[in-house]
C-alpha positions in Angstrom: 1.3 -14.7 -53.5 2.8 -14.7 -49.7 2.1 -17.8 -47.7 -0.1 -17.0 -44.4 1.8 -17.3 -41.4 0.5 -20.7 -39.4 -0.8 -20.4 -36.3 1.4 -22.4 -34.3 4.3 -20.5 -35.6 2.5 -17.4 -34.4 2.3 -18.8 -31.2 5.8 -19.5 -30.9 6.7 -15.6 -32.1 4.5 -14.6 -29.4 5.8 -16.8 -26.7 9.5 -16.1 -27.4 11.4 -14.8 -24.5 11.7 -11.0 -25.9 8.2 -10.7 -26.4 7.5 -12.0 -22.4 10.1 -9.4 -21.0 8.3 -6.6 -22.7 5.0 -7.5 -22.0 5.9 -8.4 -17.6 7.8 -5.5 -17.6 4.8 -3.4 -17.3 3.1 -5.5 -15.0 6.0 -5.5 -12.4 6.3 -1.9 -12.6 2.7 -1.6 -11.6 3.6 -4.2 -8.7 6.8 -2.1 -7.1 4.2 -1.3 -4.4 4.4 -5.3 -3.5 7.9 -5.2 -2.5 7.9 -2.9 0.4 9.0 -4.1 3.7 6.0 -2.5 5.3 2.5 -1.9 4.1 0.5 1.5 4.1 -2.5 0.0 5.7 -0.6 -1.9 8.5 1.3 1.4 9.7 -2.2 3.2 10.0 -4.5 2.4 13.0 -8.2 3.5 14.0 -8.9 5.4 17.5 -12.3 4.5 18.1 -11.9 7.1 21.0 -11.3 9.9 18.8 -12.4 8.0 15.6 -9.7 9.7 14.1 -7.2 7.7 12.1 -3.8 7.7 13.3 0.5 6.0 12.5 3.5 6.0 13.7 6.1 7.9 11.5 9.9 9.0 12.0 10.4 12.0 13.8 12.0 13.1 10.9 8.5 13.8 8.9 6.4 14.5 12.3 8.1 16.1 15.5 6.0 14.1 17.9 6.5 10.3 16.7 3.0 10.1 14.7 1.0 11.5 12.8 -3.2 12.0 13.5 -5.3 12.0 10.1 -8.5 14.6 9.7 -11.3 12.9 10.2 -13.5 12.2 7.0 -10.0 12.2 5.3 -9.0 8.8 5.5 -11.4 5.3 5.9 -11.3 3.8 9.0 -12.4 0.1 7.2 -9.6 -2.6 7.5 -7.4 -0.3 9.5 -6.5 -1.9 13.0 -8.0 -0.5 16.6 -5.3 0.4 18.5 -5.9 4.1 21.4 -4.0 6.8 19.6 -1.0 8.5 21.8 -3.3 11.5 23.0 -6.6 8.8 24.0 -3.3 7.3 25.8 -1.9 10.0 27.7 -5.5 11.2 28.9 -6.2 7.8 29.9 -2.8 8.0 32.1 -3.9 12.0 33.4 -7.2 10.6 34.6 -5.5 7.8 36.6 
């Protein structure tokens, strides 16, 4: 008849150093997002002229310099209040 394993050395099969690396492997793969130099959220700021949610992008992805959201497309909760660039440039034609 086979022995049952003991419990502590269970414990110490599961603890072993293999066993962690596959197991955090998964979880830093779902934390990649973590490691950016800038986050999502901070790029993206709330006109509450417009209310229209608007960021600053390279002119590479957007001709102008930034990018204005639909509204209803994107919540404006947490985002920063900042004038969007067209609020800005009426702002300066009124003047």
């Amino acid at each position: 008849m086979k022995e049952e394993e003991h419990i502590i050395d269970y414990i110490l099969k599961v603890t072993s150093r293999k066993y962690e690396t596959k197991i955090c492997k998964s979880y830093q793969n779902k934390r990649a997002y973590e490691k950016r130099k800038k986050r999502i959220d901070d790029t993206i700021f709330y006109c509450e002229e417009c209310k229209q949610c608007w960021s600053i992008v390279t002119k590479a992805i957007d001709t102008g310099g930034f990018r204005i959201y639909p509204s209803g497309n994107m919540p404006s909760i947490g985002k920063k209040r900042k004038k969007c660039v067209y609020c800005t440039k009426k702002e300066i034609n009124e003047n």
